[in-house]
C-alpha positions in Angstrom: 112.3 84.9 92.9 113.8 84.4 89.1 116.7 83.5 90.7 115.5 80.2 91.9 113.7 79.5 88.5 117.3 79.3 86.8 118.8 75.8 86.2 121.2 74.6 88.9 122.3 72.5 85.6 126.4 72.7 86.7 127.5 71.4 82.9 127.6 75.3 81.6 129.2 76.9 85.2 130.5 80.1 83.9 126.7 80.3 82.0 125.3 79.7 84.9 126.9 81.9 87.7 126.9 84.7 85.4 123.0 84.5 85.0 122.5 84.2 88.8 125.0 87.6 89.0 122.9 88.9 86.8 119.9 88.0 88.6 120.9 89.4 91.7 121.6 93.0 90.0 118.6 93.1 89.0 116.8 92.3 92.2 118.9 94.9 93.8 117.8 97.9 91.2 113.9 96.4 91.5 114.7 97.2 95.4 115.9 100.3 94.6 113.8 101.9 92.3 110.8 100.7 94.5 112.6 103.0 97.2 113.4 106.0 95.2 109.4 105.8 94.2 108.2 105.5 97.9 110.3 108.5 98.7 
């Protein structure tokens, strides 16, 4: 997952958990979409 590619690097927090928010949004879209197409 991209997630686990970002830096755990805890000297930018607020950087950092907004990218892994991020992240997840996206993953939950991809998910989406990929059901809206099977259907």
């Amino acid at each position: 997952m991209i997630c686990m590619l970002i830096s755990t690097d805890t000297s930018n927090y607020f950087l950092h958990l907004r990218l892994l928010i991020i992240c997840q949004v996206i993953s939950i879209w991809g998910e989406f979409r990929l059901k809206n197409r099977g259907q």
